[in-house]
N, C-alpha and C positions, 0 to 999 in steps of 0.2 A: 313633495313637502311644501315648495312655495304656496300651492292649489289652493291648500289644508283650511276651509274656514272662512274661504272667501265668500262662498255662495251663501251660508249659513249669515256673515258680517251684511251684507245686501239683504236678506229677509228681513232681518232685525232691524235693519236702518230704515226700509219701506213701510214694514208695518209699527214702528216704535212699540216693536215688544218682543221677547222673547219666548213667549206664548204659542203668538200666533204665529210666528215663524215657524215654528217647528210643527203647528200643524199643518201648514202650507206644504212642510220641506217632508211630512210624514214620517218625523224623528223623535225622537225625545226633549224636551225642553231640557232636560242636562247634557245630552250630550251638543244642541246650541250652544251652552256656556260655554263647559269644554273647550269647544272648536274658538270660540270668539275669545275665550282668554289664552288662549296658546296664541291666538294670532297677533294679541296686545304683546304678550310677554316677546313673540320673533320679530315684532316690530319695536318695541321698546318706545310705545305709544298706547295713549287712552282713546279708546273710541267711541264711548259712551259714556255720558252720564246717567247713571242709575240711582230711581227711586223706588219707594214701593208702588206708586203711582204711573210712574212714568221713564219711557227709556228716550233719550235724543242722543242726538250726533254731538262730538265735541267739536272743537271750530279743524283738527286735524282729521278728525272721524271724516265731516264732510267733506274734503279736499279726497280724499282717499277714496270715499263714495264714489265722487264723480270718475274717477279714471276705475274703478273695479266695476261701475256699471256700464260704462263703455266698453270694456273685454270680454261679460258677460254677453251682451247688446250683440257683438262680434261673434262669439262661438253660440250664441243662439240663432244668426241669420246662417252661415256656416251648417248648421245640422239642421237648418230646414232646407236651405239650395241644397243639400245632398238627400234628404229625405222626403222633399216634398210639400210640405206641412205649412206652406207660405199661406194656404188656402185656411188652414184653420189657426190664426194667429191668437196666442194668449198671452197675459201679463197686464201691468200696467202701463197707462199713458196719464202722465198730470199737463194738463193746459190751460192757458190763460186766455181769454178774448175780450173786448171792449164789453160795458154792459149791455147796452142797447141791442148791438149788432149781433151777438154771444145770445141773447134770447130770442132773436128776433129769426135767427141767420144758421150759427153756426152750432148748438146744441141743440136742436131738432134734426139736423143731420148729424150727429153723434149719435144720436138716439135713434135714426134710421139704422146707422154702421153697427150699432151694437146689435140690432135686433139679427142681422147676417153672420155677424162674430160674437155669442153668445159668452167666448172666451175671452173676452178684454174687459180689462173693468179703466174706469175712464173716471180720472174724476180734472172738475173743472173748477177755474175761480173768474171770477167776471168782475172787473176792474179798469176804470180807465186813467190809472197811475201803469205806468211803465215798467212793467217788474222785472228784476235780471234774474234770467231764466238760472246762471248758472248760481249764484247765488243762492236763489229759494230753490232750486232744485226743480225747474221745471224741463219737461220735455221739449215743447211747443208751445210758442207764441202767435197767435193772430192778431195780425196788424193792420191799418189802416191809413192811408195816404202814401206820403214820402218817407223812406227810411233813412234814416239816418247813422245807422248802430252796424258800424265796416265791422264790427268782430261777429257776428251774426251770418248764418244761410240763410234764402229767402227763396220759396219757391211761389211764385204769383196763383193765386185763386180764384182771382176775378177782378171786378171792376166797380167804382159807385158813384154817381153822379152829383155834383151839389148841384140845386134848383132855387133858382129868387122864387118866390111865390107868394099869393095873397088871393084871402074872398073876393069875390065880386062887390059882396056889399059897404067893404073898405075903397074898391075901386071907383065904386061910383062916388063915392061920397070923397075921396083925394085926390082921384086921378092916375095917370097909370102913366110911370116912368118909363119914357125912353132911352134914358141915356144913364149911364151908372152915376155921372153927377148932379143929377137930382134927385139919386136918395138922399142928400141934406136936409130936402123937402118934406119928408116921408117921414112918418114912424116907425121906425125899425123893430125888431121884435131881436134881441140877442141873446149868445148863448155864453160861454164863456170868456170869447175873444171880443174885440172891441171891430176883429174887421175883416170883410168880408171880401176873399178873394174872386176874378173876375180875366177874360183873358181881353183885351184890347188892341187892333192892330197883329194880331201874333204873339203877344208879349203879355204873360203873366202881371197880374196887377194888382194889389191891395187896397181896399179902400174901407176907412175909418167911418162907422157908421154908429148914429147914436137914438134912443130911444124909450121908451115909459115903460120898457120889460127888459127884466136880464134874468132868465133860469139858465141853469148846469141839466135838463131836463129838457129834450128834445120830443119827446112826447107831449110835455107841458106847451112848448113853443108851437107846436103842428096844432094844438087846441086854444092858441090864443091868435092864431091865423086866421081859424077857421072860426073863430066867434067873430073875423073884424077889426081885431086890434088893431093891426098893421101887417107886415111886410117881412116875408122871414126866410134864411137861405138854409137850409137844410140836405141833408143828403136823402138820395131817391128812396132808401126802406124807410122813411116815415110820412114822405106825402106823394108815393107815386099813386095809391090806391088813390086818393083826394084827386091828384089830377084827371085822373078815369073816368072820374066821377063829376068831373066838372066844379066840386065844390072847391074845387082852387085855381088859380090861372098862375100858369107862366110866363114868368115876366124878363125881360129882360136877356131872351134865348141868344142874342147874338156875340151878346160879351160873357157867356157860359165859361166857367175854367176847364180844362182839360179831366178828362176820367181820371181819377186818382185809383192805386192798386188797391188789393187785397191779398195781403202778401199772410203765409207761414212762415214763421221766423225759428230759427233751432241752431246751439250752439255749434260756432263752426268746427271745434273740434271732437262733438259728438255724432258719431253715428250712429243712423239710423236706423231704428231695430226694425225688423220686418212689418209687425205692426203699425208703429208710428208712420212708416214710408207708407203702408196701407192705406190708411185713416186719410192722409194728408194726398195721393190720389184720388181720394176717394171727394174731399170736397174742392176739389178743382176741379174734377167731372159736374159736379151738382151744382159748381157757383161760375163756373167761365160762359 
């Protein structure tokens, strides 16, 4: 009897509808109700808010989501270790990655994994605000740098290098810093931050750099490099192809910062469904 309504309450919370649940679950859209209002009345809680438009979770619905799709998550990896079935994984994964990196990086490898597991449907959101996964309901987070976030797993994916960089023809015409403190000299090309990390001596370093450009736009910044502007430190997916090419130099290789990670990030108290643990082998192979 506990069972009774569980897996039917998870369709309807995933797909916000009572519809498509049931044709998911190859049931009757009454007897979904049914099962989801016995489950309300034995729990003596609302789990949805219901329009004729629209079905969501209420703020207890959600909390209850998350521990009923963890048990699911559980007796679905369960009957594939005893059936086999790890090879043709189905269901959903919802993910979050930076935007840049997320287009550039990690959804073309999505889109490789789907084309082998035709059974997963994946959907993704590409942001670089910090979203809590348990909060919005996600599976996985792809993260970049240092972590910070103790309540969090993190399994490493790879690595990404920041690079000083600049044309030649800013070069010839400023000159070419050898030392991190005379970029006060230079024109900086900035992004967000005001400063531009560096390692010295052994010892990680900050330094305060200023400029005639400030985008949120790293693509923008790699195209005001390479027209001449100035001076710009970027990570390696937007000017390694430029350096290859010679249409950039690097500058300033000694005092480089250390590789920062590329980490997956997923709640620590959520396991891993077969799937998700799939996916997230699968771009540690393609990104280490």
């Amino acid at each position: 009897m506990q069972w009774e309504g569980i897996s039917e309450f998870v369709y309807v919370a995933e797909n916000e509808s009572f519809t498509l649940a049931s044709k998911k679950m190859a049931i009757s859209t009454a007897q979904v109700s049914r099962q989801i209002s016995a489950l309300e009345k034995r729990l003596n809680i609302k789990l949805f808010y219901r329009t004729t438009r629209k079905v969501s979770l209420t703020e207890e619905g959600r909390i209850f989501y998350q521990h009923c799709r963890s048990v699911l998550d559980g007796l679905e990896a369960a009957e594939r270790a005893i059936t086999n079935l790890q090879s043709k994984p189905q269901g959903k994964i919802k993910l979050t990655a930076p935007v840049t990196y997320g287009e550039q990086q990690i959804l073309p490898l999505v889109n490789d994994f789907m084309q082998q597991y035709p059974d997963v449907e994946v959907s993704a959101y590409l942001s670089n605000r910090k979203i809590d996964l348990v909060e919005d309901g996600y599976d996985l987070a792809i993260r970049l740098g240092k972590l910070n976030d103790s309540s969090m797993m993190a399994k490493k994916l790879g690595k990404r290098t920041n690079y000083v960089c600049a044309a030649k023809q800013y070069l010839d015409i400023h000159g070419i810093p050898h030392s991190i403190s005379e970029l006060n000299q230079h024109r900086c090309l900035l992004g967000t931050l005001d400063y531009w990390h560096f390692q010295e001596s052994g010892r990680e370093k900050s330094i305060k750099v200023t400029g005639p450009i400030r985008f949120n736009s790293g693509y923008s910044l790699t195209d005001a490099a390479l027209k001449g502007l100035g001076i710009v430190q970027l990570p390696d997916y937007y000017v390694q192809q430029h350096l290859a090419s010679g249409k950039l130099v690097s500058l300033l290789d000694n005092y480089r910062a250390p590789e920062e990670g590329i980490w997956a990030m997923y709640p620590h108290n959520r396991h891993l469904s077969p799937r998700i643990r799939l996916l997230v082998d699968y771009l540690a192979r393609q990104l280490l």
